[in-house]
DODREN-671618 format. One record per residue: residue in three letters; x, z, y of N, C-alpha, C in turn. Coordinates in pm, whole numbers. Layout:
REM residues N
residuo;nx;nz;ny;cax;caz;cay;cx;cz;cy
Ala;X;Z;Y;X;Z;Y;X;Z;Y
...
This chain:
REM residues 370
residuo;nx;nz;ny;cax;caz;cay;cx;cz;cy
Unk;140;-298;-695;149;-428;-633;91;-533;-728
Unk;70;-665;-683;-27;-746;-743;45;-862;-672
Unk;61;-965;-817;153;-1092;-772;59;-1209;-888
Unk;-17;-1289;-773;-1;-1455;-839;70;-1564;-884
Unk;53;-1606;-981;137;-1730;-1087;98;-1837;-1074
Unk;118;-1940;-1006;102;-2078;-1052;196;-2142;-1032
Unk;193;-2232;-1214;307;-2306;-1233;431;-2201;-1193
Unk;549;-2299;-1120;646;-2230;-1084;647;-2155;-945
Unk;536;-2127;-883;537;-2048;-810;477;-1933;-783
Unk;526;-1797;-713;490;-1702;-696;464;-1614;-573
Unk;346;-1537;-528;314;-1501;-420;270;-1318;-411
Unk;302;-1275;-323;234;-1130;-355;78;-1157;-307
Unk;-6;-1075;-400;-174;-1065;-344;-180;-943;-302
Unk;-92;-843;-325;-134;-702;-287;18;-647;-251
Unk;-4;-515;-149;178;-546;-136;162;-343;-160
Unk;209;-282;-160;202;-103;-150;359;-72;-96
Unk;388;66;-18;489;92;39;605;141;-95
Unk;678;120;-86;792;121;-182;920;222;-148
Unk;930;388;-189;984;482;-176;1108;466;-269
Unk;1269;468;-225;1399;486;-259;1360;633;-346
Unk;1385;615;-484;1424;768;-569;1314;771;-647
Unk;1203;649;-587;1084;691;-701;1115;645;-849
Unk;1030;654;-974;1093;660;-1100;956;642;-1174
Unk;898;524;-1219;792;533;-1319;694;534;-1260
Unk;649;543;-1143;559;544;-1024;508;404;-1006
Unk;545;321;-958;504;173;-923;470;89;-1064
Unk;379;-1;-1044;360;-92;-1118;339;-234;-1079
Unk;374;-340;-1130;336;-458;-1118;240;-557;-1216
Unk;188;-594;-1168;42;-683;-1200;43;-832;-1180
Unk;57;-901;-1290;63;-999;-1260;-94;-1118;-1288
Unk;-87;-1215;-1202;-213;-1279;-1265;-122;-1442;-1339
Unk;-181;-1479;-1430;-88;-1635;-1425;-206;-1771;-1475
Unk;-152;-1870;-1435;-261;-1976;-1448;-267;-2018;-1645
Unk;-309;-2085;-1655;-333;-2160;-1781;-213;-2234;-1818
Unk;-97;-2234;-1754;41;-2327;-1760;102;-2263;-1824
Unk;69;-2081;-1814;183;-2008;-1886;95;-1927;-2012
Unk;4;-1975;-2107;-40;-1961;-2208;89;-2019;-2314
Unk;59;-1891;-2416;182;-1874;-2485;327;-1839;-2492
Unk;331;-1812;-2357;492;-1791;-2329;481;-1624;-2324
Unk;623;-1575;-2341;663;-1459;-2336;763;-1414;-2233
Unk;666;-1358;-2144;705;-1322;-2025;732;-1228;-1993
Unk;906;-1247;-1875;1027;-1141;-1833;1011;-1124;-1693
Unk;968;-1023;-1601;995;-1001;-1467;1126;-1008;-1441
Unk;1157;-1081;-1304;1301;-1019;-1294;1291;-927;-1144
Unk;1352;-807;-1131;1314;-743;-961;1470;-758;-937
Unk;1476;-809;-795;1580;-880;-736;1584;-775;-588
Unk;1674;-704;-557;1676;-587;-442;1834;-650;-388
Unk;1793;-656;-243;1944;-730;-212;1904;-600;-49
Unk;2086;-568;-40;2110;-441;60;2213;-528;80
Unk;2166;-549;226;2319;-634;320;2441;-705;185
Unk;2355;-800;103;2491;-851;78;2493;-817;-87
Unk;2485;-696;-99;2508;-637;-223;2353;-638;-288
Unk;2378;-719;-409;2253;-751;-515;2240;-669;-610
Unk;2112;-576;-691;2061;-560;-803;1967;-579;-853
Unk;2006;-646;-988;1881;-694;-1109;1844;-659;-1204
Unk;1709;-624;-1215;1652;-603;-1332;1566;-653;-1391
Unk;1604;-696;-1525;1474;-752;-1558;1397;-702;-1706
Unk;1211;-691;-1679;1183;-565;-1754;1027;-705;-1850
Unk;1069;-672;-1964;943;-757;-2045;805;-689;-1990
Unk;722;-808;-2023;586;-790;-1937;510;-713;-2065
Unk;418;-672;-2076;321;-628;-2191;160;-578;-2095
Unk;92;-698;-2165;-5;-768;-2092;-23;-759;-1975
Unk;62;-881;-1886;106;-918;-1800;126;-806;-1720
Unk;204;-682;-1737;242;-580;-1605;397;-527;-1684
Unk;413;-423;-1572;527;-378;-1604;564;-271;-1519
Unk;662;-189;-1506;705;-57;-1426;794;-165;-1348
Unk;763;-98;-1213;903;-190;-1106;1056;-63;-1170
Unk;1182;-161;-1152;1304;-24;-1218;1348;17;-1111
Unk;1371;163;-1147;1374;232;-1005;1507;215;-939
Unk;1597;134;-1025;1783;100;-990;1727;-7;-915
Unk;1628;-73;-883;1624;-164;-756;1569;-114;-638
Unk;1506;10;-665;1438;85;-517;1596;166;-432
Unk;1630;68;-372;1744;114;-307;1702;75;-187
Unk;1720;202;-103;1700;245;53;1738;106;143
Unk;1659;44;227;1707;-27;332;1746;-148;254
Unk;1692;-140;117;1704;-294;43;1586;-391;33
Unk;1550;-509;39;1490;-612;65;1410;-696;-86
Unk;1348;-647;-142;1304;-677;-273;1212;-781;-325
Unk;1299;-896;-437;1214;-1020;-421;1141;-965;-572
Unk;1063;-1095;-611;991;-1075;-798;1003;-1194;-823
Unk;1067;-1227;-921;1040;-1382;-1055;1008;-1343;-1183
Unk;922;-1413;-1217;932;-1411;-1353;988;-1548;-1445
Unk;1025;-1523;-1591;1055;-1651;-1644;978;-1607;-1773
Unk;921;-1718;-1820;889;-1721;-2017;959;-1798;-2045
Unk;942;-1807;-2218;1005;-1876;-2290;913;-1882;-2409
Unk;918;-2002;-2482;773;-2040;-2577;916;-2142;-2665
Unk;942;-2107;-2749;1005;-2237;-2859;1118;-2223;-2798
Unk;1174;-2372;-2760;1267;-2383;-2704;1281;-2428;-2568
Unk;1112;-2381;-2453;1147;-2432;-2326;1144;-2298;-2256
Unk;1216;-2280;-2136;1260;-2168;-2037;1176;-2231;-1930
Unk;1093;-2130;-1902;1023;-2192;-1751;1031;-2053;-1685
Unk;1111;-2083;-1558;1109;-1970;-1432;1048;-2012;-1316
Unk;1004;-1884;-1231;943;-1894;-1100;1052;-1911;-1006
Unk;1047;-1942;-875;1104;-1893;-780;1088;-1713;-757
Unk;1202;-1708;-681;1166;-1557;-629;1044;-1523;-525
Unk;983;-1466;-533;846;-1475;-358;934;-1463;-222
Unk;862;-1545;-150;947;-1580;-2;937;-1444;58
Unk;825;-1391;68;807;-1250;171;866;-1188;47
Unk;957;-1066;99;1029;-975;24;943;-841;43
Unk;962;-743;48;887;-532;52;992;-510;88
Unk;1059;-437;198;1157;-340;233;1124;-178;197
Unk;1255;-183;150;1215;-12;79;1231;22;148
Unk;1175;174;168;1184;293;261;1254;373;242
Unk;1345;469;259;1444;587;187;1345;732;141
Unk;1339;743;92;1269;860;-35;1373;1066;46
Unk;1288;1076;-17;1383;1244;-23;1428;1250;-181
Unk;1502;1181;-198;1563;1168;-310;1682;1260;-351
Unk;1711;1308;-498;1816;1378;-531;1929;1325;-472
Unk;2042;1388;-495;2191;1372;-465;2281;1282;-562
Unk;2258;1326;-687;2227;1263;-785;2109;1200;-882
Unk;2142;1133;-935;2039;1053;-1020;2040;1085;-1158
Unk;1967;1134;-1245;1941;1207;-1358;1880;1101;-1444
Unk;1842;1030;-1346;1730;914;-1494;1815;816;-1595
Unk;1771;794;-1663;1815;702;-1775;1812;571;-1719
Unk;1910;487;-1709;1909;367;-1680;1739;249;-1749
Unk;1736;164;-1680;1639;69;-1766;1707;-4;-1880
Unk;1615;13;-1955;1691;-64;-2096;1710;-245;-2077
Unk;1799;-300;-2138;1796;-441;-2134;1666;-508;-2233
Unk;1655;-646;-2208;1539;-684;-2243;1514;-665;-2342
Unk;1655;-733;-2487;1663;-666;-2635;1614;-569;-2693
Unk;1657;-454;-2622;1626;-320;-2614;1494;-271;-2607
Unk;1433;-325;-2494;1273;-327;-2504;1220;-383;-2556
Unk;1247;-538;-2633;1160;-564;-2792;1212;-477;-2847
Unk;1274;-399;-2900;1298;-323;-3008;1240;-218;-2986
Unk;1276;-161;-2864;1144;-48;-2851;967;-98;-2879
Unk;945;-188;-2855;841;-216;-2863;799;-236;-3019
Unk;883;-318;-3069;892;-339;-3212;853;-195;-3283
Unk;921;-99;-3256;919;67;-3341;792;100;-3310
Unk;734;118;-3136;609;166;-3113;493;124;-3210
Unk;517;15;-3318;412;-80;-3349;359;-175;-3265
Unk;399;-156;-3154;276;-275;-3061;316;-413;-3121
Unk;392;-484;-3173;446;-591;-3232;436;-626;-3360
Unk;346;-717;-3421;332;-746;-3571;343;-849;-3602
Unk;403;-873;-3755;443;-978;-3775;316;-1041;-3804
Unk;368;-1205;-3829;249;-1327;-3867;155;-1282;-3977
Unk;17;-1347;-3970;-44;-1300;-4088;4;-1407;-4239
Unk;9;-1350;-4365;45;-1423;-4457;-49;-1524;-4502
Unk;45;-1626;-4560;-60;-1746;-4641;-182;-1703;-4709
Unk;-294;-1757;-4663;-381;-1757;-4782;-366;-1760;-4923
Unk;-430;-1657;-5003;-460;-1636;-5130;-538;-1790;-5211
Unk;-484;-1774;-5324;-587;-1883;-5408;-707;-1824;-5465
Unk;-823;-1899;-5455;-897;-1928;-5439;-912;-1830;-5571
Unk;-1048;-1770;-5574;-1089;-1676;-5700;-1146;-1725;-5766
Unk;-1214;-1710;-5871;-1296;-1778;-6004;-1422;-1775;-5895
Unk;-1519;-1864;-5919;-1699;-1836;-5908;-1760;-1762;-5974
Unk;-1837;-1683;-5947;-1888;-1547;-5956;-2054;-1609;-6004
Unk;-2094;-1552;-6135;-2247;-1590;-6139;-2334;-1585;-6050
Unk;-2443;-1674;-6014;-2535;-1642;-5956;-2619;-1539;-5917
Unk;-2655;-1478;-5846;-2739;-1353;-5783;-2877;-1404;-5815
Unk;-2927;-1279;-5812;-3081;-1276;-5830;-3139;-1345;-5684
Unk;-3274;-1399;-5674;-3315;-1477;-5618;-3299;-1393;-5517
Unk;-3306;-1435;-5372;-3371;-1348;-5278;-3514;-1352;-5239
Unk;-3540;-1227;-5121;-3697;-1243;-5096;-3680;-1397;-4998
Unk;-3882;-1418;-4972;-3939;-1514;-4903;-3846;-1490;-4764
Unk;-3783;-1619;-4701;-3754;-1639;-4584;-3831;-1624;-4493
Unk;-3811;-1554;-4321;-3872;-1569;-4211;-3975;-1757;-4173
Unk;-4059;-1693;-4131;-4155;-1792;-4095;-4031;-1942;-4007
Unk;-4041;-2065;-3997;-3918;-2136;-3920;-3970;-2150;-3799
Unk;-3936;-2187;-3689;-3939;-2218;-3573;-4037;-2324;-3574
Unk;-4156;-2320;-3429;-4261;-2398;-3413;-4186;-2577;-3451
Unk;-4257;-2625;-3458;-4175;-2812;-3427;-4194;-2833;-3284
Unk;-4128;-2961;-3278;-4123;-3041;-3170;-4295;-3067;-3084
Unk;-4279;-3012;-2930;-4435;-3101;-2927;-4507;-3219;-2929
Unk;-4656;-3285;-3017;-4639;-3350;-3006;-4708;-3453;-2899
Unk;-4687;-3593;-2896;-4736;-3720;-2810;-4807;-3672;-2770
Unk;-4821;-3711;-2578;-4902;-3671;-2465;-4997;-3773;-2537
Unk;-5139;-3695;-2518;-5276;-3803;-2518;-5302;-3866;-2383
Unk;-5374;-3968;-2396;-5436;-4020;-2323;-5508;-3972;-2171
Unk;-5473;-3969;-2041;-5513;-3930;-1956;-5694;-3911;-1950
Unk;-5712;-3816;-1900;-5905;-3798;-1955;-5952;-3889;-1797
Unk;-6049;-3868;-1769;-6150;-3903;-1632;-6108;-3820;-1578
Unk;-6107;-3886;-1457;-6101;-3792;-1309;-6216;-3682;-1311
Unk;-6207;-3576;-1273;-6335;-3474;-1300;-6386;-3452;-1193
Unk;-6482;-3414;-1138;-6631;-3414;-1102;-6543;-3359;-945
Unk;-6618;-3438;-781;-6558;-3395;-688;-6423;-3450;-687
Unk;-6324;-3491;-764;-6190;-3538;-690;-6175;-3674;-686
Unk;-6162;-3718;-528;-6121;-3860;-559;-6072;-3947;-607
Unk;-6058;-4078;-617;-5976;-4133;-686;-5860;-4216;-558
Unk;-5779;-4257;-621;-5696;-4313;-501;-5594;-4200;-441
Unk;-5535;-4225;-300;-5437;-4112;-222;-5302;-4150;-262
Unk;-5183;-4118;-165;-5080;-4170;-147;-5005;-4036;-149
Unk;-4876;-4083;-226;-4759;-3938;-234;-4762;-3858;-113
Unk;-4755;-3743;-132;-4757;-3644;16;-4896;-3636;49
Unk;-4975;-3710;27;-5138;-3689;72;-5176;-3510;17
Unk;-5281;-3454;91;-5358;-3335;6;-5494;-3389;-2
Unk;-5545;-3292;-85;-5709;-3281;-106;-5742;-3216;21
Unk;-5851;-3270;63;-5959;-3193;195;-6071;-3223;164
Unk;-6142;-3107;235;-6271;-3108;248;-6341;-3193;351
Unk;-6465;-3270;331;-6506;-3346;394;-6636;-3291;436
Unk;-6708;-3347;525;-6892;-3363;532;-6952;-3417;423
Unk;-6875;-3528;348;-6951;-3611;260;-6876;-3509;115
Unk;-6814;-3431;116;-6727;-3378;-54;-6569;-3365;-4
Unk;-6514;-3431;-94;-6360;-3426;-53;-6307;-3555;-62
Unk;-6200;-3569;52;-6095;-3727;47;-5960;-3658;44
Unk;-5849;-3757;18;-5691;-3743;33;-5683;-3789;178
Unk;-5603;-3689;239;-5564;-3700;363;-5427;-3670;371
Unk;-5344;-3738;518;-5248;-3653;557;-5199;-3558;597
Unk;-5124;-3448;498;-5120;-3320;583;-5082;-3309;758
Unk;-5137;-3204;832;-5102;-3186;949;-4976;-3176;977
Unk;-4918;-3240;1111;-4781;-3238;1146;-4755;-3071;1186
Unk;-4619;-3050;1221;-4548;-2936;1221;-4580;-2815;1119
Unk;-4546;-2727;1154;-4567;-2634;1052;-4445;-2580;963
Unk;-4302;-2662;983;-4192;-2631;948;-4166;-2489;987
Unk;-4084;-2422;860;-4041;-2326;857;-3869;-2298;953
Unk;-3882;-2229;1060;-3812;-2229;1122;-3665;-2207;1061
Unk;-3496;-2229;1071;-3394;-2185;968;-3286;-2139;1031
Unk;-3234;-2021;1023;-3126;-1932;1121;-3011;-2043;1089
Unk;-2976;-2061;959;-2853;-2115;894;-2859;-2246;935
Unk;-2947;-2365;977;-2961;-2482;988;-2832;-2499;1077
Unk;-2784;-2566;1144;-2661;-2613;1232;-2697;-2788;1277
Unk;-2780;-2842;1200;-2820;-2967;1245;-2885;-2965;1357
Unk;-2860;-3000;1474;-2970;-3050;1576;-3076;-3155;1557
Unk;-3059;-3246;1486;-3210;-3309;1492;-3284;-3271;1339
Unk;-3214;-3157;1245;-3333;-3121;1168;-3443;-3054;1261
Unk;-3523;-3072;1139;-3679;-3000;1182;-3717;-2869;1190
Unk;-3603;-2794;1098;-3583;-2647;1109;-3459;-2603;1231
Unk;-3451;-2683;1273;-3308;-2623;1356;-3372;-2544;1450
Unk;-3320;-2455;1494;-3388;-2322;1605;-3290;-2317;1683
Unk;-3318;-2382;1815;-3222;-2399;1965;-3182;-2261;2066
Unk;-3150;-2287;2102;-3083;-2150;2179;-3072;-2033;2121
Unk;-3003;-2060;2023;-2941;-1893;1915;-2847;-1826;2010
Unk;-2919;-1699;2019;-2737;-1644;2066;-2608;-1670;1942
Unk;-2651;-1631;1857;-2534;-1669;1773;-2588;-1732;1629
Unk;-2507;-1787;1571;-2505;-1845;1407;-2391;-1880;1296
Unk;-2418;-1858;1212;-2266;-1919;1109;-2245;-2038;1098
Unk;-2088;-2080;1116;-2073;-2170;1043;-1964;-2164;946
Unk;-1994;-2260;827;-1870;-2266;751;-1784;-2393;781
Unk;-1626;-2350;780;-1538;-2497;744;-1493;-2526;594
Unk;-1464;-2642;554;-1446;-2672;438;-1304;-2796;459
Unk;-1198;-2769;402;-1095;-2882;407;-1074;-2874;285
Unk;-1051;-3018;192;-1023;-3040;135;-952;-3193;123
Unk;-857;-3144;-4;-707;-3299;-31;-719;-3311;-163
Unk;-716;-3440;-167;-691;-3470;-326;-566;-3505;-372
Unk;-470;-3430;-284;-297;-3443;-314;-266;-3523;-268
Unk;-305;-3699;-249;-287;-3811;-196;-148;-3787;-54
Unk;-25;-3811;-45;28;-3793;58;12;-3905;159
Unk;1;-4029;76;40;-4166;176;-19;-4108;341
Unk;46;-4185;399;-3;-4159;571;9;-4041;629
Unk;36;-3931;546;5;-3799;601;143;-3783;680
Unk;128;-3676;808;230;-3626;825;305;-3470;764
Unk;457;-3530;675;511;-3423;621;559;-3307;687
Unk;640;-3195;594;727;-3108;683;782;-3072;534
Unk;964;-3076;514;1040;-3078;400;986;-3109;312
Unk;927;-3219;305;898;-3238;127;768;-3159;49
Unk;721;-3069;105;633;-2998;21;516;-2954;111
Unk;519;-2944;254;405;-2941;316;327;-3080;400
Unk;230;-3083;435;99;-3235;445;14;-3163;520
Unk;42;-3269;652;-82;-3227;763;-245;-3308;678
Unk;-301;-3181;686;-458;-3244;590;-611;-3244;721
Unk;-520;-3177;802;-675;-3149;878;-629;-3118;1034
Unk;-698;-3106;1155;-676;-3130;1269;-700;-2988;1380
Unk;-788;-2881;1301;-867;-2786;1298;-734;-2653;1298
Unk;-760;-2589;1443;-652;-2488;1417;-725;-2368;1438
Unk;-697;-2298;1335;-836;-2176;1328;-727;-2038;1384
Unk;-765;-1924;1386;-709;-1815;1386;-708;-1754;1300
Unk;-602;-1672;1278;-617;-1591;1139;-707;-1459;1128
Unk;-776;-1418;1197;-910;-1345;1183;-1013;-1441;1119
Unk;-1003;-1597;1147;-1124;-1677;1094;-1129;-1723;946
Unk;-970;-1680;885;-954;-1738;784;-937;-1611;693
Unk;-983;-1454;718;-962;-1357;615;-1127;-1368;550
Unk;-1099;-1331;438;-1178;-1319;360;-1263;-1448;308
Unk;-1170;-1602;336;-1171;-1726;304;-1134;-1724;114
Unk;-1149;-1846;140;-1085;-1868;-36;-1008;-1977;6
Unk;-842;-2011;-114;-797;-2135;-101;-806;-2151;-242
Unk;-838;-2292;-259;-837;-2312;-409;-715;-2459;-457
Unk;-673;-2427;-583;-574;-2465;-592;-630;-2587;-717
Unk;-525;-2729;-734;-555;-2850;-794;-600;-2787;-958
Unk;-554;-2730;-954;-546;-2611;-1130;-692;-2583;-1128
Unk;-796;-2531;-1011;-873;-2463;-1045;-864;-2341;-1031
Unk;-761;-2264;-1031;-753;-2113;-908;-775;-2116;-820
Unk;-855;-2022;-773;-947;-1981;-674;-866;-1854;-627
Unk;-827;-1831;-492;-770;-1701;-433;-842;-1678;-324
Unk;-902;-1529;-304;-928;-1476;-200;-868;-1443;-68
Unk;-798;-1469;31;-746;-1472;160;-738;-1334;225
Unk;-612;-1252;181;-596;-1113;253;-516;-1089;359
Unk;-539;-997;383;-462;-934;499;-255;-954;518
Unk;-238;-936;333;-115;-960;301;-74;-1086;305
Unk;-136;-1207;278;-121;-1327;238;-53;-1413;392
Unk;-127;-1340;492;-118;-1386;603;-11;-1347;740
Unk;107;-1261;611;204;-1187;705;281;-1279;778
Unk;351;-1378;755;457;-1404;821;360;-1532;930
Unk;434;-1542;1049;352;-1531;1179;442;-1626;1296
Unk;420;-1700;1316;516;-1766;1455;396;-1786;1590
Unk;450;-1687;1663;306;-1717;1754;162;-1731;1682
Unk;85;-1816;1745;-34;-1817;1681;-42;-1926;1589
Unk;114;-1946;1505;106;-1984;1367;93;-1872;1272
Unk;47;-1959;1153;84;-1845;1026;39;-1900;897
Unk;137;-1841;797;146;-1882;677;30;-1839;575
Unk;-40;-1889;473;-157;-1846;386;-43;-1832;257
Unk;45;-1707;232;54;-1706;113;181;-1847;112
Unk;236;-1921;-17;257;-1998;-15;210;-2085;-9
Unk;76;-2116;15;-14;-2214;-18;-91;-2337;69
Unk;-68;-2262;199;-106;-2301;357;-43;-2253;493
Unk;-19;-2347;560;46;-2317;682;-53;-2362;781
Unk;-78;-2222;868;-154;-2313;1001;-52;-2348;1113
Unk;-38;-2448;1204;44;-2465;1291;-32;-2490;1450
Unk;-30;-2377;1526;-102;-2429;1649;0;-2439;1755
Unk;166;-2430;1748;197;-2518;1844;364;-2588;1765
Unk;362;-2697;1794;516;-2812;1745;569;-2777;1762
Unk;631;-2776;1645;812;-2705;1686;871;-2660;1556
Unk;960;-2556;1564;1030;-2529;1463;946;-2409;1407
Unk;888;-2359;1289;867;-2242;1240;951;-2152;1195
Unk;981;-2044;1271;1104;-2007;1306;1101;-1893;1109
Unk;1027;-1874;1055;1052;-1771;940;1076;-1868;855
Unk;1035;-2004;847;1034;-2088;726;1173;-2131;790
Unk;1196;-2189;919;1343;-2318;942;1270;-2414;972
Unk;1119;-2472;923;1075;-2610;840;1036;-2670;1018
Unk;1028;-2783;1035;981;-2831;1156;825;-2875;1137
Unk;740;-2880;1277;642;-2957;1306;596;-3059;1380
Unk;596;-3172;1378;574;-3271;1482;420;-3283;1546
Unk;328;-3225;1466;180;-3180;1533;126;-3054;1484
Unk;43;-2977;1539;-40;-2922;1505;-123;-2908;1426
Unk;-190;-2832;1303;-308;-2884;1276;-327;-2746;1101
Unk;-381;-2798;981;-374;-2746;859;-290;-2837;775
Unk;-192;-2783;726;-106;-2794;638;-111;-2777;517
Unk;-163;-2835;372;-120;-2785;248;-19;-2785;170
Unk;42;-2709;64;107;-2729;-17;92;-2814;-133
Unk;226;-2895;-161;223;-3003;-276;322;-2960;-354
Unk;302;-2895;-452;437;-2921;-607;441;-3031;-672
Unk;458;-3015;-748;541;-3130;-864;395;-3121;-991
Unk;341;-3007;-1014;222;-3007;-1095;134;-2932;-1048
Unk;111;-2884;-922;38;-2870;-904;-12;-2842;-705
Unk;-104;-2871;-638;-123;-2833;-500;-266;-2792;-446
Unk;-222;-2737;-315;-350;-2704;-283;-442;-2790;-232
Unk;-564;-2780;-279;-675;-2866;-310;-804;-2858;-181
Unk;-827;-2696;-160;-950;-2660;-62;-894;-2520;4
Unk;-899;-2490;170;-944;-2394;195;-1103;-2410;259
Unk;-1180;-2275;236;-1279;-2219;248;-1324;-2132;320
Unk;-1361;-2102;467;-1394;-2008;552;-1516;-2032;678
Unk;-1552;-1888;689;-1638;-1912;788;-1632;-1810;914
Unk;-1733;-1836;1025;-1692;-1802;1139;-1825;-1762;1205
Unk;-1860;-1667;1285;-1960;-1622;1359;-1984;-1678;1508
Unk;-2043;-1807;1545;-2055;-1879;1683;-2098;-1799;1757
Unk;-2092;-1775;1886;-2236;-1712;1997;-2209;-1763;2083
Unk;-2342;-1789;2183;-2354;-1867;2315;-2310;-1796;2378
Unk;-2247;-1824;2523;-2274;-1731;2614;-2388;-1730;2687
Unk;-2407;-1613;2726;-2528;-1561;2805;-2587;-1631;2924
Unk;-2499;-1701;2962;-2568;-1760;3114;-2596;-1902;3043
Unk;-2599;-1937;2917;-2688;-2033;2890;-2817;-1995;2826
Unk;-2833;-1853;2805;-2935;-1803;2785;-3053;-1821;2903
Unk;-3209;-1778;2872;-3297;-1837;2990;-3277;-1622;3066
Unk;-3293;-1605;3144;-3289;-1501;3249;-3328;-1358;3209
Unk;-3483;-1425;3123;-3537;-1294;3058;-3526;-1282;2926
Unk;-3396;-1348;2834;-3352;-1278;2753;-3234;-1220;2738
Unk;-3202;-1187;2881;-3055;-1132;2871;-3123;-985;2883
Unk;-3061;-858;2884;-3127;-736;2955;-3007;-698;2985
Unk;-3029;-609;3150;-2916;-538;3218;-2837;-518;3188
Unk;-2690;-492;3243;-2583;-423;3227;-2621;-300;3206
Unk;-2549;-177;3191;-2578;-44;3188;-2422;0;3211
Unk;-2339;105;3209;-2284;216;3216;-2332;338;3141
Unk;-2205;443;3126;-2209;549;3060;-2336;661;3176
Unk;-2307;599;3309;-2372;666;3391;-2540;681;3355
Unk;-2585;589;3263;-2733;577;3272;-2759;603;3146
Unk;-2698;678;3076;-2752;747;2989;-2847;852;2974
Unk;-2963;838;2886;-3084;894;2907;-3209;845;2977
Unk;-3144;712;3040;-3248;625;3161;-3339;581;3048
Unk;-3415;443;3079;-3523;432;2991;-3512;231;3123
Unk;-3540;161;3016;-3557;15;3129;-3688;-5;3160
Unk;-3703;-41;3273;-3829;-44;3370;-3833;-166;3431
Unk;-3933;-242;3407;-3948;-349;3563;-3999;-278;3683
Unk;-3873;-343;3751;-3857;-231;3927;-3889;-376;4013
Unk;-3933;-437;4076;-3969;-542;4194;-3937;-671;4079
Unk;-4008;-667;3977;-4002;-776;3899;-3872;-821;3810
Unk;-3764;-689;3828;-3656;-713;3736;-3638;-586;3680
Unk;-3565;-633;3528;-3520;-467;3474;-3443;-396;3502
Unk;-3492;-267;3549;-3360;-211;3529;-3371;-36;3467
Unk;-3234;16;3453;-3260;119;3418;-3294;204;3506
Unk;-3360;329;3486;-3450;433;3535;-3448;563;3457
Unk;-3443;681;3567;-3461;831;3498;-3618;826;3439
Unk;-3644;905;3354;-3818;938;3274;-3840;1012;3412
């Protein structure tokens, strides 16, 4: 599994099925922003079964760790936090909102494994392995000066200089006019050559264009891309809220097929790719991006969050240091066909006309045996 860090919050990016009895098998992966440079960081795995809680929490060593298998309990509901600590400040995550439900395993009757060690325990294990070394010591004083060395050989040739001062523009040379206006070309004349205006059209036609009155735009596409782009500069004034931490930013209610394989990028400068996982929890044809974005396409209550909506629309997230800044996605347009002109549609067909071959039959196509 694979879990994002920013600031104090945390999200799964990757999720894998999670078997009751497994042991040393799973791993966790963490990514974290630039906020948690220097700190020394503790997972905690949080497994809650109707009521009844277990915790473990296992030191990171470069940023991963074994999930403990005393939290893979059958029909239990499993969150992840982490906390560091740098000096004397404690900074923790929340737990992640979407939980992994374990699955029940064909597991022993009993349990044979060794409990997970407490955190202590694992610096000290770690400490023995060697992976842990102490500070490097003070610098030495300074040694006596050592006689001079024999000369060395001749140095490499140095680098050309600077170029120098443009001269003086020469005469116009033999055949080119003088005079002509920006955009003008050279042509050939009856009398030699003059500056003229190049000929109109000649633009290079552009699939990607989307402008109608550019000069490359190419009209009646069956289909073309477009991209959307929303972006906030955190600013709340005017916006409409939802608890404190979400901001209607945009008006645009996309589907969540339009928004996989998007990016949202965050005020920090993290950049996240838009998966399949990110986009689990679902109210009708709402749905959540991760913690990071909420789409809302109809008012009301979002029944997985509690949180209310008074409109429709894109939603970002705002923390305390940090929010989301841009989502990023695009979408495949196509006309329909009956705005197409007649003879670029071609026939229907069926499985029945397989092997036919298309023919103009009384001035229309159709299919035909060879």
């Amino acid at each position: 599994m694979k879990l994002q860090v920013v600031g104090q919050m945390i999200a799964f990016t990757e999720r894998e099925t999670l078997v009751s009895g497994t042991v040393n098998k799973y791993r966790a992966e963490f990514v974290f922003d630039d906020s948690w440079d220097g700190y020394t960081k503790t997972a905690v795995f949080r497994a809650d079964s109707f009521g009844r809680v277990t915790s473990r929490e296992v030191l990171l060593a470069g940023d991963a760790c074994q999930v403990p298998h005393e939290c893979l309990i059958a029909g239990a509901l499993l969150r992840v936090g982490v906390y560091g600590i740098s000096g004397d400040i404690t900074t923790p995550t929340i737990y992640t909102q979407e939980p992994i439900g374990i699955a029940r395993g064909a597991e022993p009757a009993e349990s044979t494994q060794d409990p997970t060690p407490g955190v202590y325990q694992q610096i000290i294990n770690i400490i023995e392995a060697g992976a842990i070394t102490g500070p490097a010591g003070p610098q030495g004083p300074k040694g006596d000066t050592g006689e001079p060395g024999p000369q060395g050989p001749k140095g490499d040739t140095g680098e050309t200089g600077p170029q120098g001062v443009t001269g003086l523009q020469g005469p116009a040379g033999v055949g080119v006019p003088s005079g002509g206006t920006a955009g003008q070309v050279l042509s050939k004349t009856e009398d030699g050559t003059a500056w003229t205006d190049p000929p109109s059209g000649g633009v290079q036609p552009d699939w990607n264009q989307n402008d109608p009155t550019a000069a490359d735009y190419i009209k009646n596409r069956t289909h073309y891309d477009e991209q959307t782009v929303i972006e906030w500069d955190g600013d709340t004034t005017g916006l409409v809220g939802a608890n404190g931490v979400l901001y209607k930013v945009s008006d645009v209610i996309p589907a969540k097929s339009d928004v996989l394989g998007g990016t949202i990028t965050l005020s920090n400068g993290s950049a996240i790719t838009i998966t399949p996982d990110m986009t689990g929890m679902t109210d009708g044809d709402s749905f959540t991006i991760a913690e990071f974005a909420l789409i809302i396409a109809s008012a009301g209550v979002f029944s997985d969050k509690g949180f209310s909506f008074t409109e429709t629309g894109i939603y970002f997230m705002s923390g305390s240091n940090v929010h989301t800044s841009k989502l990023v996605y695009g979408s495949t347009k196509t006309i329909d066909p009956k705005y197409l002109p007649s003879d670029a549609v071609l026939p229907s067909v069926t499985a029945a006309d397989n092997g036919k071959v298309l023919k103009v039959v009384n001035g229309v196509w159709t299919a035909v045996a060879e």
